[in-house]
VOGU-3710 file (C-alpha; in Angstrom, 3 decimals, decimal comma):
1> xxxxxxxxxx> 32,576/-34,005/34,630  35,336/-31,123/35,809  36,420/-30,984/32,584  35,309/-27,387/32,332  37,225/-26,186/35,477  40,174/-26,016/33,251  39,249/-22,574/31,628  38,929/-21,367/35,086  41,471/-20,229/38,278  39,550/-21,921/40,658
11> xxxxxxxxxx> 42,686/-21,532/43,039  43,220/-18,043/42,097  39,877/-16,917/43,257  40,089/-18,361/46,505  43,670/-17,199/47,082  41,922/-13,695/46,561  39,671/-14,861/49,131  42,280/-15,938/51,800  43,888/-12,620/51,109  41,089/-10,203/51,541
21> xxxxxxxxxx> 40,245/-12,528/54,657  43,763/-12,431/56,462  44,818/-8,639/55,374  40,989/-7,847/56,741  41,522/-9,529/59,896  44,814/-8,275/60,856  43,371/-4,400/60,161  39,769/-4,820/61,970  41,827/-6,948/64,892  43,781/-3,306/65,588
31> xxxxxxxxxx> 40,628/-1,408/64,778  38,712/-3,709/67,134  41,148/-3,173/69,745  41,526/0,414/69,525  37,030/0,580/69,705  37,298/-1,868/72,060  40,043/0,182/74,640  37,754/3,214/73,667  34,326/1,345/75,156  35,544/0,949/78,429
41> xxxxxxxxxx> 37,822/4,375/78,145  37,039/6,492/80,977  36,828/9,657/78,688  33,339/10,508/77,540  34,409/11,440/74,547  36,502/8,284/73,619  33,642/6,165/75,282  30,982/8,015/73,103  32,793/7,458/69,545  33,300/3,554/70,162
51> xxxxxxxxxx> 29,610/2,964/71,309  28,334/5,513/68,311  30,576/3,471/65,446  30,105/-0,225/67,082  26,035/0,368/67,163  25,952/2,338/63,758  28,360/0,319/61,660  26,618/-2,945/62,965  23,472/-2,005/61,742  24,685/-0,766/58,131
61> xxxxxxxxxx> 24,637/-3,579/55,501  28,448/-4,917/54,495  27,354/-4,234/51,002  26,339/-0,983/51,313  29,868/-0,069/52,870  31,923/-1,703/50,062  29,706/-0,157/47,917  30,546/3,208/49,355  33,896/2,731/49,719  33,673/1,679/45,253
71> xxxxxxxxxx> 31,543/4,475/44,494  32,080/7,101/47,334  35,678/7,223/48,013  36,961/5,912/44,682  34,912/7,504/41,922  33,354/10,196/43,992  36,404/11,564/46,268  39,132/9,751/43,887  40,716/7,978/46,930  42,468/5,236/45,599
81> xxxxxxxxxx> 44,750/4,405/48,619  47,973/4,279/46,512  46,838/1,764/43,756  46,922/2,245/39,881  45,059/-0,488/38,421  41,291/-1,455/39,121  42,001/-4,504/40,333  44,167/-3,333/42,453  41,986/-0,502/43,852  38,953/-2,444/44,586
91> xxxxxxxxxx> 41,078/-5,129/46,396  42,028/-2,135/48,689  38,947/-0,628/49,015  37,122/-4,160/49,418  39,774/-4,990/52,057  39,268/-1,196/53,794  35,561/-1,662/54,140  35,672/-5,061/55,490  38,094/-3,843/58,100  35,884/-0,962/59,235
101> xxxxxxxxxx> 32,371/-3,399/59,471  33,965/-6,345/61,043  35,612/-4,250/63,296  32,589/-3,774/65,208  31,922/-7,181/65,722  35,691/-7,734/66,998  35,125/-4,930/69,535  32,392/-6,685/71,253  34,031/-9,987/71,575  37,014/-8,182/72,885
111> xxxxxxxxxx> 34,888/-5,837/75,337  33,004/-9,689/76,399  36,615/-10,253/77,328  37,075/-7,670/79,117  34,019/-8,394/81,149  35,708/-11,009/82,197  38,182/-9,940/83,821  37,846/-9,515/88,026  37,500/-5,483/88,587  39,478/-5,834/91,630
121> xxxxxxxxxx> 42,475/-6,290/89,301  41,897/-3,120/87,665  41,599/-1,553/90,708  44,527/-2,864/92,107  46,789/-1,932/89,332  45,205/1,748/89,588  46,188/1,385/93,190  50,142/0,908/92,592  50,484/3,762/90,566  49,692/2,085/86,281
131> xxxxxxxxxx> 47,867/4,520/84,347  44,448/3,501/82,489  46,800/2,584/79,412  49,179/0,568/81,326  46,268/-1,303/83,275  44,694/-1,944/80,180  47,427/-3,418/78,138  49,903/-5,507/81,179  46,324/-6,058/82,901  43,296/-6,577/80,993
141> xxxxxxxxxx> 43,621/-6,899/77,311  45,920/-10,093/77,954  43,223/-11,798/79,973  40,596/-10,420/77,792  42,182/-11,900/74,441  42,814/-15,527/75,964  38,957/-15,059/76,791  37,629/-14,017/73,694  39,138/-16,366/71,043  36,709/-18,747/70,572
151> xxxxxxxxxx> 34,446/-15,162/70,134  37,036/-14,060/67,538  36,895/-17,728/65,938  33,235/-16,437/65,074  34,237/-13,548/63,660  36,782/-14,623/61,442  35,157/-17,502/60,546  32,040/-14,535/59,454  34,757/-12,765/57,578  35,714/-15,484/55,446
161> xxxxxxxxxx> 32,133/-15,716/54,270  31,848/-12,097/54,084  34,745/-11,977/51,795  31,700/-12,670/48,918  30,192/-9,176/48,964  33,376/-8,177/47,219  32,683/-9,722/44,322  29,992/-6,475/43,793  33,243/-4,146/43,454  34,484/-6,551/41,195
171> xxxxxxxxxx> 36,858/-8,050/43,235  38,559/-11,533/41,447  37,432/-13,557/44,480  35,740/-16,706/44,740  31,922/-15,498/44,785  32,531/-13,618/41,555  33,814/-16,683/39,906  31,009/-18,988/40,855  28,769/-16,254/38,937  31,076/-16,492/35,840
181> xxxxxxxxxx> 31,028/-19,629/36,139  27,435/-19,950/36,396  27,101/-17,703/33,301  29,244/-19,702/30,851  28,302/-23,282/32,008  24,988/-25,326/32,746  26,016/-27,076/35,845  24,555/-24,632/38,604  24,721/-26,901/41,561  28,059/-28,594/40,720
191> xxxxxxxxxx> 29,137/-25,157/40,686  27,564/-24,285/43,773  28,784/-27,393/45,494  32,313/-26,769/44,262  32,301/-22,988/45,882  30,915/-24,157/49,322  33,341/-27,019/49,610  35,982/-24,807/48,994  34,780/-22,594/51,827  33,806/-25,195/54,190
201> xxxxxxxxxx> 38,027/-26,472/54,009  38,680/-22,648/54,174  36,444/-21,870/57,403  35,974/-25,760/59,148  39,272/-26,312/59,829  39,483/-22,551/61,402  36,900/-23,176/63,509  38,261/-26,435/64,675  41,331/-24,653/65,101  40,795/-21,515/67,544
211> xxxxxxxxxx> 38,160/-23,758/69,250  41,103/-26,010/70,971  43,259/-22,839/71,085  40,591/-20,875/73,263  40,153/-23,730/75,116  43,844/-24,028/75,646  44,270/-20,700/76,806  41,329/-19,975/78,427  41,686/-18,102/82,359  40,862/-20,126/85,009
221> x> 38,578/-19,040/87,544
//
């Protein structure tokens, strides 16, 4: 009945997929941050640019931005971010557009956080001398993380999934397999059902995860 999994790298695909989905989350975690400290920045400027990208890149389709990144900055503007091989550049440029859509969504969860957190603390550091960096990282982004985990749990649980859209680049990862897979064999929903049991042990047990962390951590009130 699995005989025909042998011609395939099942495992390879979705080791493609738990790298695009860990390199992606480290780089839109920092680019979330960064949005995020920019939100509640008390330059217009700043404050202007991370409300502009969060509400524009939100609203753009994730495959129209790996897309672009394929298409525009590859082939168009020959940005290849230091690869050689296609493989290699489309893994980039899959992992680079994933990073700039789901950090939007990281931002908010981060800027919920920081919601959170009593303004009279702010104000108090303010009032001892810490400038808005320092009161932003000793204050509020510590409080504001161990508030938005379970948020981020979301998020990264949506990134795993997103990790699929890749596979329109041409990106070895799991959803492009499934298709191959479809192509070659007549056994569409074994196929199907192998692919979403792989993600459900790739996503459940995140979920599960972050859930008890967040609840761990969480700031008592």
């Amino acid at each position: 009945m699995f005989d025909f999994l042998e011609d395939y790298d099942l495992l390879g695909a979705f080791w493609t997929t738990v790298q695009l989905t860990l390199l992606s989350a480290v780089g839109s975690l920092i680019w979330g941050t960064l949005l995020a400290a920019m939100r509640v920045s008390p330059v217009p400027l700043m404050r202007g640019f991370g409300t502009a990208y969060v509400n524009i890149v939100r609203n753009i389709p994730l495959t129209v931005i790996i897309l672009f990144a394929s298409l525009g900055l590859s082939q168009t503007l020959s940005i290849n971010l230091g690869a050689d091989d296609f493989d290699s550049i489309n893994f980039r440029l899959a992992v680079l557009g994933l990073i700039v859509y789901t950090a939007a969504f990281v931002c908010e969860a981060l800027r919920s956080g920081i919601n959170t957190v009593p303004v009279g603390q702010a104000e108090a550091a303010r009032a001892i001398g810490l400038s808005f960096g320092q009161v932003l990282t000793l204050v509020v982004l510590p409080q504001a993380f161990r508030s938005s985990v379970t948020p981020l749990a979301n998020v990264l649980i949506a990134l795993t999934k997103n990790t699929t859209v890749a596979a329109a680049i041409g990106v070895a990862e799991a959803a492009l397999l499934m298709k191959e897979m479809i192509e070659n064999e007549a056994q569409l929903l074994l196929i199907s059902a192998i692919i979403a049991v792989g993600f459900v042990i790739l996503t459940l047990p995140t979920g599960l995860i972050l859930g008890w962390v967040g609840k761990k951590v969480a700031v008592k009130r």
